[in-house]
N, C-alpha and C positions, 0 to 999 in steps of 0.2 A: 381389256374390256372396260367398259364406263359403267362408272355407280348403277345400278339396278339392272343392268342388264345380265341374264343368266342363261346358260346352256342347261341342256337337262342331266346329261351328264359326261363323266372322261372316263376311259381306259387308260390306262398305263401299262402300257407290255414293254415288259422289261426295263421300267422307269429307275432312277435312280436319285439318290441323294448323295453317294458315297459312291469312288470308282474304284475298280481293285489295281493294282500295280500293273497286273497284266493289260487291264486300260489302257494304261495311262501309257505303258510302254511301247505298245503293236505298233504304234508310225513315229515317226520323227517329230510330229508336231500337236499329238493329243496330250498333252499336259499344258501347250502354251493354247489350245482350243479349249480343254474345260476348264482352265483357271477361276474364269468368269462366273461360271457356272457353279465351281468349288468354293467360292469368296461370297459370292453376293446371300444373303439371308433370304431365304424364303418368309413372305408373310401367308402361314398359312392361314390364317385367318379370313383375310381378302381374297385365298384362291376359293374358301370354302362357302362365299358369300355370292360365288358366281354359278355355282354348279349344284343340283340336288343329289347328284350318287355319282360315285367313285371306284373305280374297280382296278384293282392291281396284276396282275397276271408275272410272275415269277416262275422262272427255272432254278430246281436245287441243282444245280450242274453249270450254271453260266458263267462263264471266266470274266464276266466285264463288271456284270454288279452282283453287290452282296446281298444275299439272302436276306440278311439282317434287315434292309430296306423296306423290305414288304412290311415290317412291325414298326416304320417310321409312316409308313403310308396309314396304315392301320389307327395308329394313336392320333397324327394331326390330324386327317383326313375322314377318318371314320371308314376307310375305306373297307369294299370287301377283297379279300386278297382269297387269289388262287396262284396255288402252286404247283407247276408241269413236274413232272420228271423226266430228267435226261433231255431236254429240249435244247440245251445252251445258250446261245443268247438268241434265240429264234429266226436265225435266217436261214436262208437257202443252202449254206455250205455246212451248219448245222444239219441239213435234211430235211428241213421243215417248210411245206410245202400247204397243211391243210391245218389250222388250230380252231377246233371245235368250240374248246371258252371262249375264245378273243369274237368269234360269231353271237354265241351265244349271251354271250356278255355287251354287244351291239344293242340283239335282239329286246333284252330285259330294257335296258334304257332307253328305247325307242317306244313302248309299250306306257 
C-alpha cells in the first residue's frame, strides 16, 4: 500500500509469525518457501498505519501455527483474537466447511 492509503480492516485466519516443524516439514520444499517469510522483519508499525481493526481467528489444535501467535497479533496489532476449537488449520480435509467468526468477523469490519 502507499502512504495514506488504508483498508478498513484484516482478518487473519490462521495467520502466522512462527511455523511449527510439522510445517515446515509436510512437503519437500516448505522450509526453502517460508524462509522469506521466517527472515524478513515485520514492520508492524506501517502494517498498523494501513488498516483500522484487526482480527485473528485461531485453532487450539492446528498442526501448522502456534497458538502462541494469536498473543503476537494481540500485542503488535491490537488485534482482536478468537480462538476455534478443534478446527485445525481450517480446511476442508480438516472438516471445515462453514466458520461462523471468519463471517462474522467480515460482517463487523464492513459495518
Amino acid at each position: 500500500m502507499r502512504e495514506g492509503e488504508n483498508i478498513g480492516g484484516a482478518i487473519f485466519l490462521a495467520g502466522w509469525v512462527n511455523l511449527t516443524d510439522a510445517a515446515l516439514d509436510e512437503e519437500p520444499n516448505n522450509r526453502e518457501i517460508a524462509k522469506p517469510w521466517l527472515e524478513q522483519s515485520i514492520n508492524w508499525e506501517k502494517v498498523k498505519s494501513h488498516c483500522n481493526q484487526f482480527t485473528g481467528i485461531f485453532s487450539d489444535d492446528d498442526p501448522h501455527v502456534l497458538l502462541s501467535d494469536s498473543k503476537i497479533f494481540e500485542a503488535k496489532l491490537g488485534a482482536k483474537t478468537i480462538i476455534e476449537h478443534g478446527k485445525g488449520h481450517f480446511s476442508g480435509s480438516d472438516g471445515i466447511t462453514e466458520l461462523p467468526s471468519l463471517l462474522n468477523a467480515v460482517l463487523e469490519i464492513s459495518n
